[in-house]
C-alpha positions as a Markdown table, in Angstrom:
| # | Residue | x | y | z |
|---|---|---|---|---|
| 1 | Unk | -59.5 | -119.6 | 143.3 |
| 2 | Unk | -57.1 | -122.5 | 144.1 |
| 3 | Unk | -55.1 | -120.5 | 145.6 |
| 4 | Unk | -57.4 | -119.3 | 148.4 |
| 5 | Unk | -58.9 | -122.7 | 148.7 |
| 6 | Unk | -55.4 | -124.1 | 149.2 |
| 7 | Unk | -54.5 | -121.8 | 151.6 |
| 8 | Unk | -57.8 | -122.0 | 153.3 |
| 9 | Unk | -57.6 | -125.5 | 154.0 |
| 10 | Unk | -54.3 | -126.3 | 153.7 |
| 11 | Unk | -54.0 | -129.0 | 156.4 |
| 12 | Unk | -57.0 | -130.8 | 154.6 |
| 13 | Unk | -55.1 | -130.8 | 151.6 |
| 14 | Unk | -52.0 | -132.2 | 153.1 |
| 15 | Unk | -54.4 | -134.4 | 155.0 |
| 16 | Unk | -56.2 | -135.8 | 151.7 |
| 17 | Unk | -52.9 | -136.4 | 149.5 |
| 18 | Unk | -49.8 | -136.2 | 151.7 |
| 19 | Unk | -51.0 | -137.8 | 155.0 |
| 20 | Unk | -47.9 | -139.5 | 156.1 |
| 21 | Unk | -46.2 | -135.3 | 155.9 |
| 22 | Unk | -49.4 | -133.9 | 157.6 |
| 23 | Unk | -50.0 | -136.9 | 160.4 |
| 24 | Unk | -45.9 | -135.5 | 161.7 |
| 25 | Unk | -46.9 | -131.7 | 161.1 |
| 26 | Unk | -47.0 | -129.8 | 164.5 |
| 27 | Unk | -49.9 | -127.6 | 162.7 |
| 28 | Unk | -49.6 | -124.6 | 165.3 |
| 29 | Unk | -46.6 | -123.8 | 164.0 |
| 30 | Unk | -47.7 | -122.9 | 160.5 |
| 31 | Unk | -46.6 | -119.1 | 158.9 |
| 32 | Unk | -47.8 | -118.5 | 155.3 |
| 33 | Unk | -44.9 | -116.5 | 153.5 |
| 34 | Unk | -46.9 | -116.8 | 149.7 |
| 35 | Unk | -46.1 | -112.7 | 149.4 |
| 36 | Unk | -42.6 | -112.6 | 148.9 |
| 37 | Unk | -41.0 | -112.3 | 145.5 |
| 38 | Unk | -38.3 | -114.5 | 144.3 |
| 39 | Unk | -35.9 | -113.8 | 141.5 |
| 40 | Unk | -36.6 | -115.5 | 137.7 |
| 41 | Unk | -33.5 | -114.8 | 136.1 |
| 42 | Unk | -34.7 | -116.3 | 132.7 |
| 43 | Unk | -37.9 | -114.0 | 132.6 |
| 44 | Unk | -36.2 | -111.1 | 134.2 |
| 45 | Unk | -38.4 | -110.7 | 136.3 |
| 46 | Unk | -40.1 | -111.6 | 139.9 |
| 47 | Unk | -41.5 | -114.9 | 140.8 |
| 48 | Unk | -44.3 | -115.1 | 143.6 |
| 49 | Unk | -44.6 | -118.9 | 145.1 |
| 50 | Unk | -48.1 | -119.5 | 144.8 |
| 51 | Unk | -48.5 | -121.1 | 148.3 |
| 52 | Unk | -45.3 | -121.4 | 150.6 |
| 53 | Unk | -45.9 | -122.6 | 154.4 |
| 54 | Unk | -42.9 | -122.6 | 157.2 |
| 55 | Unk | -43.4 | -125.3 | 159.6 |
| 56 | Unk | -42.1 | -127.6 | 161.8 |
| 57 | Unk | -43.0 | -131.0 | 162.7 |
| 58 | Unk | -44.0 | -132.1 | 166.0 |
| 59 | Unk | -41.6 | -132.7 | 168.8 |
| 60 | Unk | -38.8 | -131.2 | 166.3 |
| 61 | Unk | -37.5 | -127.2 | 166.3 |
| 62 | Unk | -35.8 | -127.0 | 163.3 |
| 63 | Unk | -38.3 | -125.6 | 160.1 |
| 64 | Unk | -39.1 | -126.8 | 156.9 |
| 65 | Unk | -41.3 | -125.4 | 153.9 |
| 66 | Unk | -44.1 | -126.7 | 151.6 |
| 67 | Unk | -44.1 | -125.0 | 148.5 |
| 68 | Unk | -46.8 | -125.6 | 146.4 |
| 69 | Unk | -47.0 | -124.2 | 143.0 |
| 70 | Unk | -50.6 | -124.6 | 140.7 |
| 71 | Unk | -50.4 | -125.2 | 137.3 |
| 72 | Unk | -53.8 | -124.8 | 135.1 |
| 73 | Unk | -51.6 | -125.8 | 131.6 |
| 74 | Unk | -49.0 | -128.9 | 131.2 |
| 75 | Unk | -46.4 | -127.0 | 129.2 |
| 76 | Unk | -42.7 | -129.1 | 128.8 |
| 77 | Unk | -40.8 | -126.8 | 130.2 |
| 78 | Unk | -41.9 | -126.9 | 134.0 |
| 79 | Unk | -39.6 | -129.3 | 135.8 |
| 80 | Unk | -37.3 | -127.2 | 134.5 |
| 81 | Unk | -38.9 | -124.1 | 136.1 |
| 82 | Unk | -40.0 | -125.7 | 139.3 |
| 83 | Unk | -36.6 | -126.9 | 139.8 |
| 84 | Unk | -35.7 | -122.7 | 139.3 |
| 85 | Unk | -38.5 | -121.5 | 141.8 |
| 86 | Unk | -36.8 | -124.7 | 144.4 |
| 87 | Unk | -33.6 | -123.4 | 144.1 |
| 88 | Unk | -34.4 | -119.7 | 144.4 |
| 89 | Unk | -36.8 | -120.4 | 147.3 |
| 90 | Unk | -34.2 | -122.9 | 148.8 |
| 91 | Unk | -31.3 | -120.1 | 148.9 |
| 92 | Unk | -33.6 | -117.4 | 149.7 |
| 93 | Unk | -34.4 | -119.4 | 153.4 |
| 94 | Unk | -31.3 | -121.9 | 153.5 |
| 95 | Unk | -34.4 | -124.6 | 154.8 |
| 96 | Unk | -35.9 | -127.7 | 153.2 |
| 97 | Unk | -38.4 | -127.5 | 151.1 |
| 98 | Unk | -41.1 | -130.2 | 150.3 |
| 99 | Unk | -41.8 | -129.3 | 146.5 |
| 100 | Unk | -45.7 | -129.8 | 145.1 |
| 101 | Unk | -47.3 | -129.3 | 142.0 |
| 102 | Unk | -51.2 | -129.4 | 141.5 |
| 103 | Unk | -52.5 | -130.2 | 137.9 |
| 104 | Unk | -55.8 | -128.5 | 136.9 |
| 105 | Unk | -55.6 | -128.8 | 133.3 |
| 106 | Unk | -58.6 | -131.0 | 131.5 |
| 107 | Unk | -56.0 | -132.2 | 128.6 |
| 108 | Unk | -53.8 | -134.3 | 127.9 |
| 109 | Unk | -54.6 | -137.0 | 130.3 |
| 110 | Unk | -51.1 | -138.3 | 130.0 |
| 111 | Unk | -49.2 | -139.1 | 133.3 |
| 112 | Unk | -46.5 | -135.5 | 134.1 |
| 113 | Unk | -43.5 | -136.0 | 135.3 |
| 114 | Unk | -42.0 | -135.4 | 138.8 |
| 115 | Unk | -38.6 | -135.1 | 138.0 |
| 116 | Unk | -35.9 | -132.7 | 136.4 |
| 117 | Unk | -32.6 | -134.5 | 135.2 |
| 118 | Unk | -29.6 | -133.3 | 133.9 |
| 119 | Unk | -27.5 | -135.4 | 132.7 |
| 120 | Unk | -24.1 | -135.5 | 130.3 |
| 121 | Unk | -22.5 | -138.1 | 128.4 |
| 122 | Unk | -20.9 | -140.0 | 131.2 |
| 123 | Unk | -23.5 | -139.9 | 133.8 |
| 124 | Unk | -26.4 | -137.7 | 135.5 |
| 125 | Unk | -25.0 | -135.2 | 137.7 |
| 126 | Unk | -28.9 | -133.5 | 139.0 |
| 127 | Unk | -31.9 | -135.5 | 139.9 |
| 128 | Unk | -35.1 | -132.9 | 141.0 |
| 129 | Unk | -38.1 | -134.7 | 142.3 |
| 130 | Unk | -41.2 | -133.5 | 143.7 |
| 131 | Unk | -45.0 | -134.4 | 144.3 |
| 132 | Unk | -47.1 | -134.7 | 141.7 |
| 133 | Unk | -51.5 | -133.9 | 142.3 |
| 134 | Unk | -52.7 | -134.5 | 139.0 |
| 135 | Unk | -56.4 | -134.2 | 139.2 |
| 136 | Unk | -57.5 | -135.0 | 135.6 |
| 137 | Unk | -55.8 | -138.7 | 136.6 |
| 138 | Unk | -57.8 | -139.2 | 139.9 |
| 139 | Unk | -61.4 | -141.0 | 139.5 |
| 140 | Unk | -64.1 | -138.6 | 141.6 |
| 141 | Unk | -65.5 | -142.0 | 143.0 |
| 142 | Unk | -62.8 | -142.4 | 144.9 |
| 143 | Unk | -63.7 | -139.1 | 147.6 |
| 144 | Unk | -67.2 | -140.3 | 147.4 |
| 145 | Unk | -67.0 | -140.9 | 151.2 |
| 146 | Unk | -63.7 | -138.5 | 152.3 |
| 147 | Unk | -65.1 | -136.1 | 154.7 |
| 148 | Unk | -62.6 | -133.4 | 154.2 |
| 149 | Unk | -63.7 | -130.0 | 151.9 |
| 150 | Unk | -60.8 | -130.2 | 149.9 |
| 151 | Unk | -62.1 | -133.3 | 148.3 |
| 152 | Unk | -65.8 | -131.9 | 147.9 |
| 153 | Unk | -64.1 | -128.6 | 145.4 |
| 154 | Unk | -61.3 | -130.7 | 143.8 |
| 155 | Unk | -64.0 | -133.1 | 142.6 |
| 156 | Unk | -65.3 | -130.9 | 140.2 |
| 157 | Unk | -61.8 | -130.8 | 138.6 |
| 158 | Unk | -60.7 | -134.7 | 138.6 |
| 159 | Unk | -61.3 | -137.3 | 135.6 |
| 160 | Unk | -64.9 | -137.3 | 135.0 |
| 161 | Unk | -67.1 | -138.7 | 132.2 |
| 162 | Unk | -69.3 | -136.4 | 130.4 |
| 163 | Unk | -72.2 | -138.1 | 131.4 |
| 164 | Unk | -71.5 | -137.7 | 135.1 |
| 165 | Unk | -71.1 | -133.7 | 135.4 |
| 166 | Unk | -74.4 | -133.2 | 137.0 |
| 167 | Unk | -74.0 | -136.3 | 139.4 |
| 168 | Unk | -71.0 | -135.2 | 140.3 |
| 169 | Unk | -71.8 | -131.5 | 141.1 |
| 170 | Unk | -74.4 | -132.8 | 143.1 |
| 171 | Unk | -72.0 | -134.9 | 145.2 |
| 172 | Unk | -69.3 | -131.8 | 145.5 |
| 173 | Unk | -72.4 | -130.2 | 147.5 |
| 174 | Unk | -74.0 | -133.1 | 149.3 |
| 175 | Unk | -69.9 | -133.8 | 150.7 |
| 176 | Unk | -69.8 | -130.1 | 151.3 |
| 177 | Unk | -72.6 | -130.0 | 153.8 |
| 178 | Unk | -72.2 | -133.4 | 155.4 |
| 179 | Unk | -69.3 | -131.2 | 157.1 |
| 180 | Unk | -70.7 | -128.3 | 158.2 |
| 181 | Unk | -68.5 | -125.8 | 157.6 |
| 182 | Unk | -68.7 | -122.0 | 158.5 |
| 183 | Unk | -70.9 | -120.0 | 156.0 |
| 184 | Unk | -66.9 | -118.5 | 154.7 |
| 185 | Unk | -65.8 | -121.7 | 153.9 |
| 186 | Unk | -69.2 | -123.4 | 152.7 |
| 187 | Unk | -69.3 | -119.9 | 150.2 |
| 188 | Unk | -65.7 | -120.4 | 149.3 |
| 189 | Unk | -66.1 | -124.6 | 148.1 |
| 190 | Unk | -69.5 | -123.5 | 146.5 |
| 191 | Unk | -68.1 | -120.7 | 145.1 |
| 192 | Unk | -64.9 | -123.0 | 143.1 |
| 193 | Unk | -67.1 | -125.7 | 142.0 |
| 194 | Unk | -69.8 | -123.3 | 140.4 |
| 195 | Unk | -66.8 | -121.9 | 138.7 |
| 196 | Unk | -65.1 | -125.3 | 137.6 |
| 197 | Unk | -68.3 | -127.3 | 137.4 |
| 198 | Unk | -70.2 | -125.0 | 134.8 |
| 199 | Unk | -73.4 | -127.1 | 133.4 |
| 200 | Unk | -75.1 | -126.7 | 130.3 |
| 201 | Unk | -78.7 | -125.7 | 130.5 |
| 202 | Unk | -79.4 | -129.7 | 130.1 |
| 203 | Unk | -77.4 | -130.9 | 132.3 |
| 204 | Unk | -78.3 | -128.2 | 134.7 |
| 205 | Unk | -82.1 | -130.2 | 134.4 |
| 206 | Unk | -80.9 | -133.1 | 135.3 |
| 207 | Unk | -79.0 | -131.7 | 138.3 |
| 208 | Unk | -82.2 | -130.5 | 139.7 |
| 209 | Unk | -83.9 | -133.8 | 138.8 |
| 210 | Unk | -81.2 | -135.5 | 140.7 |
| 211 | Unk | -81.0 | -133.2 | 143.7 |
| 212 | Unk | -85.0 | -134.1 | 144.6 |
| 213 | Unk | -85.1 | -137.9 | 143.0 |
| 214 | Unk | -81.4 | -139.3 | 143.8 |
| 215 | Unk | -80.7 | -141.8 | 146.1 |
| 216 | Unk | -80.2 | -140.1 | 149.2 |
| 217 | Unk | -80.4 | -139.9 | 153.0 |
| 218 | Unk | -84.4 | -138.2 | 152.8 |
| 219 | Unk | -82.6 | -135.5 | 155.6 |
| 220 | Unk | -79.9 | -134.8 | 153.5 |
| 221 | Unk | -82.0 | -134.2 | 150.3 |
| 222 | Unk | -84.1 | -131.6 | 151.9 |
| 223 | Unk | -81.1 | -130.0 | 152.8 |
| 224 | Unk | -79.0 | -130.4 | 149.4 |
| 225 | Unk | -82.3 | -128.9 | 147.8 |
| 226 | Unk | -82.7 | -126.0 | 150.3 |
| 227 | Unk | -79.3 | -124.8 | 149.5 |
| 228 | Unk | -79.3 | -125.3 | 146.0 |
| 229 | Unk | -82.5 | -122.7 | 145.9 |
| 230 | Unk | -80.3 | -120.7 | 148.4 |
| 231 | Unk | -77.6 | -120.6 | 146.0 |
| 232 | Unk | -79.8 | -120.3 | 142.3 |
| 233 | Unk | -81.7 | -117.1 | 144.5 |
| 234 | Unk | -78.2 | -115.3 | 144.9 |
| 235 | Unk | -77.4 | -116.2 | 141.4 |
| 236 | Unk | -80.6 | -114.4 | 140.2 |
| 237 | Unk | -79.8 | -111.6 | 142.5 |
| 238 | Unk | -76.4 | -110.8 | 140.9 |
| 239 | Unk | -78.5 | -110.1 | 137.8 |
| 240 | Unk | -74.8 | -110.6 | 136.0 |
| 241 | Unk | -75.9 | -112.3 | 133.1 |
| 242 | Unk | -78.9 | -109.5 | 131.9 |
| 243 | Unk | -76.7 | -106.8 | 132.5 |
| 244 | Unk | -79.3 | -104.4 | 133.9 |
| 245 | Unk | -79.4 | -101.9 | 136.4 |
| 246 | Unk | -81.3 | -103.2 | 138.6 |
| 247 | Unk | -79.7 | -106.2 | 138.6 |
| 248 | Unk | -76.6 | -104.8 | 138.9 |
| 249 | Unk | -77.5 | -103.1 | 142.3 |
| 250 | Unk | -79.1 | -106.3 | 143.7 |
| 251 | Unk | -76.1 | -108.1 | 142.7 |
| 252 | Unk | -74.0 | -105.3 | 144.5 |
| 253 | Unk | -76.1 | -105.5 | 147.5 |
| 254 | Unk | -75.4 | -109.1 | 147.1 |
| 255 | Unk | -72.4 | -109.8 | 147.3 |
| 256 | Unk | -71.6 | -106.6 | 150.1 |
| 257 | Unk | -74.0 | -109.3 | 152.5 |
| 258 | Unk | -71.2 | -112.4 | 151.6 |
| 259 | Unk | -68.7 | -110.1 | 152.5 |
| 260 | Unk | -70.0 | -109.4 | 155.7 |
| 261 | Unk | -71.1 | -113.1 | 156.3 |
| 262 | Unk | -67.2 | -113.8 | 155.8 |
| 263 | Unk | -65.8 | -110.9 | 157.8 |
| 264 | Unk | -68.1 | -111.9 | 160.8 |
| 265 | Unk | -67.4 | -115.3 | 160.7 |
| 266 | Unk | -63.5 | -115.2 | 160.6 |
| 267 | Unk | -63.3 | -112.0 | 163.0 |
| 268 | Unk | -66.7 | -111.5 | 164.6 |
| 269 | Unk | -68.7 | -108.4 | 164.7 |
| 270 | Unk | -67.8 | -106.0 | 161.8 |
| 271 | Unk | -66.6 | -102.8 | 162.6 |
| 272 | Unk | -69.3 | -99.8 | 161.5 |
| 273 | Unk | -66.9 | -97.9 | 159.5 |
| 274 | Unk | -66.1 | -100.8 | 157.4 |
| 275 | Unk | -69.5 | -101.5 | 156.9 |
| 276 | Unk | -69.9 | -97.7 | 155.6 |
| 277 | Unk | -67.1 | -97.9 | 153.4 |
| 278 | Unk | -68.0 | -101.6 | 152.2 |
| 279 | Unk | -71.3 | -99.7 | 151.2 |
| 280 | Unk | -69.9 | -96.8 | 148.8 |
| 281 | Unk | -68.6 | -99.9 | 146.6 |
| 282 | Unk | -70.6 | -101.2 | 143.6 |
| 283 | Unk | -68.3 | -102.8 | 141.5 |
| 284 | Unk | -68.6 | -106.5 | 141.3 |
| 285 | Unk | -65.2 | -107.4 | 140.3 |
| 286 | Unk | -64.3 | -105.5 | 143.0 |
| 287 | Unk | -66.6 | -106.9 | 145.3 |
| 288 | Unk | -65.9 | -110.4 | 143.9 |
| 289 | Unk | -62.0 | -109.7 | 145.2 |
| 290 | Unk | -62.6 | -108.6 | 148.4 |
| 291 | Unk | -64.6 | -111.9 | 149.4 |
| 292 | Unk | -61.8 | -114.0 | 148.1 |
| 293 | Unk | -59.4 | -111.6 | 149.9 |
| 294 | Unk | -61.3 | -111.6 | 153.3 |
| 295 | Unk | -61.3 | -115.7 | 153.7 |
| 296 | Unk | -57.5 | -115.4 | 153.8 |
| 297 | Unk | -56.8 | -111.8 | 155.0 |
| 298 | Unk | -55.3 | -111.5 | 159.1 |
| 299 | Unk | -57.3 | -108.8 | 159.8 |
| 300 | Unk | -60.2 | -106.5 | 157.9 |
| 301 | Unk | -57.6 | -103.9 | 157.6 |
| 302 | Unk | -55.8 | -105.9 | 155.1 |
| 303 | Unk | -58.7 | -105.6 | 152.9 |
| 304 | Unk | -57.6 | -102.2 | 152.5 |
| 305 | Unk | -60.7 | -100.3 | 152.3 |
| 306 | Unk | -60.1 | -97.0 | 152.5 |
């Protein structure tokens, strides 16, 4: 999911951790070229750049690109491979490239690097760097008041103390609504921190208790509480976890009506013959792709229904 929520809101997320980059970027001119496949000599085999934008900045023609590349793990041997996917990327466009790494992993907390050397007995003769987002370093306090929606997800993965989950769940959707975002977009934040924010039945309780006692704006409680039923309904309705039938078909029927929501919101009124064909699917998975799909797709064809 990071990569749609990246390329979602990518200007927020420039916006929220590279602002002297995005206040320069001329953000009409963006083209996302994240499909293209990249030789990996090493692995034999392809290497598809998890987010790469062209762009320009303003009052400039020539074009640059900002690769940024997820990592859930912290394994050693990256600089060395992101220095690889640079240079293959580089050669492939003959452009600049404004290298990024985002850091999802829980553990180890210790700082990574952002930088590749080589170096041999009488002096260094390659110096990589690039941006580091390390999220497990990042206190969640810190985007208490940042009204941007890249901030309300990536709470839910930066450094947070056991004791806080529920609070801090709470806030991810509280931030969320203060910017009233399109029913796609609010789906697609809600939709990552469920996933990344999973409480125990405990903590869950205290979620609840703090959604109608916390210390809020007596507006925006009604409203975090209103959505939070909103949201535990649909759960209920995917009838995942009990497996039956019934459930199975409500949950179907479910998520065919977030579909639509997204479709209708990012290209107006939905054609009837996708709407048939959206109809004749029941697989959740399946489903479950297709929304992620749509909030990125350039047209419903790309969805390729059938």
């Amino acid at each position: 999911m990071f990569k749609e929520l990246l390329t979602t809101f990518f200007t927020d997320f420039l916006d929220l951790f590279f602002p002297t980059l995005a206040a320069e970027l001329d953000r009409n001119s963006l083209e996302f070229l994240s499909q293209e496949l990249y030789p990996d000599r090493l692995k034999e085999k392809a290497y598809r750049a998890d987010l790469l934008v062209k762009a320009r900045f303003r009052h400039q023609v020539a074009c640059f690109l900002v690769h940024v590349e997820h990592q859930s793990t912290a394994p050693p041997s990256f600089p060395e491979r992101f220095y690889r996917y640079y240079s293959a990327i580089s050669a492939r466009h003959g452009l600049p490239v404004y290298p990024i790494v985002i850091y999802s992993h829980d553990k180890p907390r210790a700082k990574q690097p952002s930088v590749h050397r080589v170096s041999f007995l009488d002096g260094e003769v390659l110096r990589f760097r690039y941006r580091v987002v390390q999220l497990n370093r990042l206190p969640w306090r810190r985007f208490l008041q940042v009204r941007n929606p890249v901030a309300s997800a990536l709470m839910s993965k930066m450094r947070i103390a056991e004791r806080d989950r529920p609070r801090v769940k709470l806030e991810c959707l509280r931030l969320m609504l203060t910017l009233r975002l399109d029913p796609a977009r609010t789906w697609l934040i809600s939709s990552f921190v469920d996933a990344y924010l999973q409480l125990s039945a405990a903590e869950n309780e205290r979620f609840l208790r703090e959604a109608e006692t916390g210390e809020f704006d007596p507006a925006e409680r009604e409203e975090i509480v209103e959505y939070i039923t909103t949201w535990e309904r649909k759960g209920r309705e995917l009838g995942l976890a009990e497996g039956r039938q019934e459930g199975l078909q409500a949950g179907a029927a479910a998520l065919r009506g977030v579909l639509l929501d997204v479709l209708a919101s990012r290209f107006g009124k939905v054609d009837p013959a996708v709407r048939q064909k959206l109809e004749r699917i029941d697989s959740l998975p399946k489903l479950q792709k297709l929304i992620h799909k749509a909030l990125t797709a350039k047209s419903p064809a790309a969805l390729r229904l059938g």
